[in-house]
C-alpha positions as CSV (number, residue, x, y, z in Angstrom):
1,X,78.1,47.1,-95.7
2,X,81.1,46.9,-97.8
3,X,82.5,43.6,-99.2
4,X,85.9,44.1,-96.8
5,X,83.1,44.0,-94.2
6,X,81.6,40.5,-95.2
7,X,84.4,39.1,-95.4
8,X,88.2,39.0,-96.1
9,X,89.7,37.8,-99.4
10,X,91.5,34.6,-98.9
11,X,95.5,33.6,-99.8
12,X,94.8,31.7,-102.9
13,X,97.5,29.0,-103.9
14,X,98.0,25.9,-106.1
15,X,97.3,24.2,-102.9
16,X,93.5,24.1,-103.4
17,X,93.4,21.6,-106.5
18,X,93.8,18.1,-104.1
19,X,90.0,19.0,-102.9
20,X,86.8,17.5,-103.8
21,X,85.1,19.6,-106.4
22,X,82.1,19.8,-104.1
23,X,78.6,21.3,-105.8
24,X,77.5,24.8,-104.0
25,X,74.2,26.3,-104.2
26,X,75.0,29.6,-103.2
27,X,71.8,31.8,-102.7
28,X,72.3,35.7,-102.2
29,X,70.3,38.5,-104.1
30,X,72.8,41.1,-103.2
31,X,74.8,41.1,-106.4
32,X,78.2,42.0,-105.0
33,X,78.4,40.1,-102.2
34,X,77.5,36.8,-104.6
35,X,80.1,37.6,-106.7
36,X,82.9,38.0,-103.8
37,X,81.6,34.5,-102.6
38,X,81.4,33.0,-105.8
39,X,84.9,33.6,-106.9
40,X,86.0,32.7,-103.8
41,X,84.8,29.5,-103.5
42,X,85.4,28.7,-107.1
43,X,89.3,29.8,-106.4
44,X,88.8,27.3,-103.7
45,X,87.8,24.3,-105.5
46,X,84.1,24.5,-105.6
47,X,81.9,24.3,-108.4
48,X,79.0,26.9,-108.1
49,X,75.4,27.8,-108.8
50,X,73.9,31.1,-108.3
51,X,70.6,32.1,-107.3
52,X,69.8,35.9,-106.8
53,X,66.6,34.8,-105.0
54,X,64.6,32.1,-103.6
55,X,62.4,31.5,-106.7
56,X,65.7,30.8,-108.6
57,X,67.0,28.5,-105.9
58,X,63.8,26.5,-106.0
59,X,64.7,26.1,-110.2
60,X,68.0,25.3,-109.4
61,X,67.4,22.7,-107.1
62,X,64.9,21.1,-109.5
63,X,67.2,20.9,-112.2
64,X,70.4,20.3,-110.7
65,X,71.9,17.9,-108.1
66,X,74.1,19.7,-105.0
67,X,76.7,18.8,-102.2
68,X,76.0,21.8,-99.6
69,X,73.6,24.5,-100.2
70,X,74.5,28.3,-98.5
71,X,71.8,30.5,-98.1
72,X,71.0,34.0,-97.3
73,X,68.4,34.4,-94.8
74,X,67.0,37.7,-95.9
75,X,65.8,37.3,-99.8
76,X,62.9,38.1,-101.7
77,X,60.3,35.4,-103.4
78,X,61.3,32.9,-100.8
79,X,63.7,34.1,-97.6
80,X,66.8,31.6,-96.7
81,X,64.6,29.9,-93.6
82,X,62.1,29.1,-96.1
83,X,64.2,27.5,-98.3
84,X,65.8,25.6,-96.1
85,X,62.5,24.1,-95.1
86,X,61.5,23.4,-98.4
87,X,65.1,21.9,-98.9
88,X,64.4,19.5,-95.9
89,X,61.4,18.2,-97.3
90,X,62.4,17.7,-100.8
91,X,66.1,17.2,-100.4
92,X,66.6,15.6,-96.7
93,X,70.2,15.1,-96.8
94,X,71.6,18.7,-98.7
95,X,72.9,20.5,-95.6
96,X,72.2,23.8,-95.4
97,X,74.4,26.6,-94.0
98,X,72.8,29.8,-93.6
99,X,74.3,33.2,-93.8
100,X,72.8,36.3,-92.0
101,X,73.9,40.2,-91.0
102,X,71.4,39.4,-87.7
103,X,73.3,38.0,-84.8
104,X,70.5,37.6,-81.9
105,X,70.0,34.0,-80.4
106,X,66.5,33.6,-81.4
107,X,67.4,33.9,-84.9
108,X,69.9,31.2,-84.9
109,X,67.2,29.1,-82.7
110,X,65.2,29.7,-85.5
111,X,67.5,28.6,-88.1
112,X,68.1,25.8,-86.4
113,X,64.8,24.6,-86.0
114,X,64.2,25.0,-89.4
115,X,66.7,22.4,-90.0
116,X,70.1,24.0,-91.1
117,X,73.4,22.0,-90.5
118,X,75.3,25.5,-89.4
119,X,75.3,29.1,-89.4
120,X,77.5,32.3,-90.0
121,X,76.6,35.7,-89.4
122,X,78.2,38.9,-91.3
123,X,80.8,40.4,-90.9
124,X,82.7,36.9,-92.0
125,X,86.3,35.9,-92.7
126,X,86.0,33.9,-95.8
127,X,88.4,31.3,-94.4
128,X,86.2,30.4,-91.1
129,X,83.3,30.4,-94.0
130,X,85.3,28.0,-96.1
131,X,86.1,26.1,-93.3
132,X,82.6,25.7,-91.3
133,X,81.8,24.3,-95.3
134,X,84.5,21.6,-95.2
135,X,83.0,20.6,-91.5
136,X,79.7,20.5,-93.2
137,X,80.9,18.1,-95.6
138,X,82.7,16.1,-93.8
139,X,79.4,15.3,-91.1
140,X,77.2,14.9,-94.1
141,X,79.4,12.3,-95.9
142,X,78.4,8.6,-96.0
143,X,80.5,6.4,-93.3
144,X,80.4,3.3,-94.9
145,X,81.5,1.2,-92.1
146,X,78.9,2.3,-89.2
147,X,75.9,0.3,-89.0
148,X,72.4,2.6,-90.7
149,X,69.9,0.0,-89.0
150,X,68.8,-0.3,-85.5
151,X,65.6,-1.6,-84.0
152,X,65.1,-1.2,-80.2
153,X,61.7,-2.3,-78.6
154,X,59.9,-2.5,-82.1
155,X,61.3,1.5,-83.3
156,X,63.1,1.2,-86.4
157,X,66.2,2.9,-87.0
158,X,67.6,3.7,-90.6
159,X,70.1,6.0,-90.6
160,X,70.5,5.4,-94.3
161,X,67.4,7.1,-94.6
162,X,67.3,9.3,-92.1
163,X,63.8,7.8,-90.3
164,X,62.9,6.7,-87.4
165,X,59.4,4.8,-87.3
166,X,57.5,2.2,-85.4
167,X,54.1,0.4,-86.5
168,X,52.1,4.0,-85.7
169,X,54.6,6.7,-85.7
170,X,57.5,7.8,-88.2
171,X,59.5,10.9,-88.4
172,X,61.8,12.6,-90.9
173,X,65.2,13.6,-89.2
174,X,67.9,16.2,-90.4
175,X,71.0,15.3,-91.1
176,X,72.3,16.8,-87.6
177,X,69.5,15.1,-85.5
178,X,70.1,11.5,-87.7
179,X,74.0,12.0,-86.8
180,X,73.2,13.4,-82.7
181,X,70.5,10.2,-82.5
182,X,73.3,7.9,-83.9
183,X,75.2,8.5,-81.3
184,X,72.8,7.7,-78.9
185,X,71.2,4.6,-80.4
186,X,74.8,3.2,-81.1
187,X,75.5,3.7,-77.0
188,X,72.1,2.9,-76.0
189,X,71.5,2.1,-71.8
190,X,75.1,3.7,-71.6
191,X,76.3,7.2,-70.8
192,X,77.6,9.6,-73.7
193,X,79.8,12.3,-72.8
194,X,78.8,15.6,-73.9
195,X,82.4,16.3,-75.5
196,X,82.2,12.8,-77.5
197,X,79.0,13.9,-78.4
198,X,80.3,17.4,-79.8
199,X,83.1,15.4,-81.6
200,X,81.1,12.9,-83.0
201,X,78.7,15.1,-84.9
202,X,80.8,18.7,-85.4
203,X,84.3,17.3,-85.2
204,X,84.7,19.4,-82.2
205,X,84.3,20.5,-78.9
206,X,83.5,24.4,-78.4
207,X,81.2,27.0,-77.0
208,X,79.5,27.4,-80.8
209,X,79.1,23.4,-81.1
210,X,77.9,23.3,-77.1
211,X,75.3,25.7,-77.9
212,X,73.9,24.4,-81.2
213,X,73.8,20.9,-79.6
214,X,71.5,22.2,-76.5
215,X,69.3,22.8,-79.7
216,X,69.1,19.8,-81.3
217,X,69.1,18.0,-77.3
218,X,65.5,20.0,-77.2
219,X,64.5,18.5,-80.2
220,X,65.2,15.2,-79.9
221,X,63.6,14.6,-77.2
222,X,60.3,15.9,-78.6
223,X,61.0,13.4,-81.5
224,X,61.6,10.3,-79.3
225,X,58.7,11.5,-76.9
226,X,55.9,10.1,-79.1
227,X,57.2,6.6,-79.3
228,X,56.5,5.8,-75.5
229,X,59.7,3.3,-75.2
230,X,62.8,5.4,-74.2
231,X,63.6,8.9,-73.0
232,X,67.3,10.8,-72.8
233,X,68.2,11.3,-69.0
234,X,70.9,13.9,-68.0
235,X,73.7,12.2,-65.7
236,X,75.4,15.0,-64.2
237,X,78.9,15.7,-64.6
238,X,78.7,12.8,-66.9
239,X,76.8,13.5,-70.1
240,X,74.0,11.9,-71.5
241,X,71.9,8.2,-71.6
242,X,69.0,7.1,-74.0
243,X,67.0,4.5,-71.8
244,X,64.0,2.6,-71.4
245,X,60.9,5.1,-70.7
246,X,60.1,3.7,-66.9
């Protein structure tokens, strides 16, 4: 696969210098294709890392501090859905967006479930790429003036920390599931569009984002299910209610 066939070169201008110089782990072992992206995304404002494997992203990670990591799924020493599980249990709020040439359903299930924020499959344009990375960003970044703390019927909340725990039961959430069960706990007893939803926690409203969220909808519900005290009901045509387990 050629590197026209990866992706297309962006129209590079001055424009780029207003943006936040965000830090990239980029991890790709194939050489050419890293330095396509690299150059790219450091013509677009980014500061970069590279890793030609997952070994070397593991080093980087321990030595440096990152906004966004972007990873290949298929790498030697340590694939990209490895890494992004170690990444979720060492660095819970890095999101991960994970590049692959394989575009079957169960693989993006996969990556999902392994706890990446998004995912892009080759052939690319590097624009969409650059621009599924602002999106990234933009979920992942602090909103000071929403409430982090909730506690309904003795289940803690922090969405600070990304937990959700009671006396017996605690459990680590993603980024994505923290910003999907936000939603939910902010609206609780009351019924949630599926579009608000969409908005709330990609920033839009589409068949990619309706998809990915009937992933993280699975999972959430196996996450809550533990706690005995409230379940999510579907109200059709209407969108979606966390209530009180009957």
């Amino acid at each position: 696969m050629t590197q026209q066939q990866i992706f297309e070169m962006p129209h590079l201008n001055s424009n780029n210098s207003h943006k936040l110089k965000a830090k990239v782990l980029l991890a790709e072992d194939d050489a050419n294709t890293a330095f396509m992206l690299k150059q790219n995304l450091q013509q677009s404002g980014y500061k970069v890392t590279h890793a030609l494997d997952g070994q070397q992203a593991v080093i980087a990670l321990n030595t440096h501090t990152f906004d966004i990591a972007l990873l290949d799924i298929m790498m030697p020493k340590k694939d990209g859905l490895e890494l992004t599980e170690f990444i979720k249990s060492r660095y819970k709020n890095l999101p991960v967006v994970l590049l692959t040439a394989r575009n079957l359903l169960e693989d993006r299930v996969k990556g999902f479930k392994t706890g990446c924020d998004d995912y892009v499959s080759k052939p690319f344009y590097y624009e969409e790429l650059e621009l599924r990375l602002e999106a990234v960003l933009r979920r992942n970044k602090p909103q000071k003036e929403a409430s982090k703390f909730y506690n309904i019927k003795g289940v803690h909340f922090d969405f600070r920390e990304n937990t959700v725990k009671s006396k017996s039961h605690e459990v680590l959430l993603t980024p994505t599931e923290s910003k999907i069960m936000a939603v939910f706990v902010e609206q609780f007893d009351r019924t949630v569009s599926r579009d608000l939803l969409l908005e709330k926690v990609w920033g839009v409203s589409n068949t990619y984002t309706s998809r990915s969220f009937d992933v993280y909808l699975n999972r959430i519900r196996k996450i809550i299910k533990p706690f005995l005290v409230f379940e999510i009901e579907n109200t059709h045509g209407l969108g979606y209610k966390m209530k009180p387990l009957k």
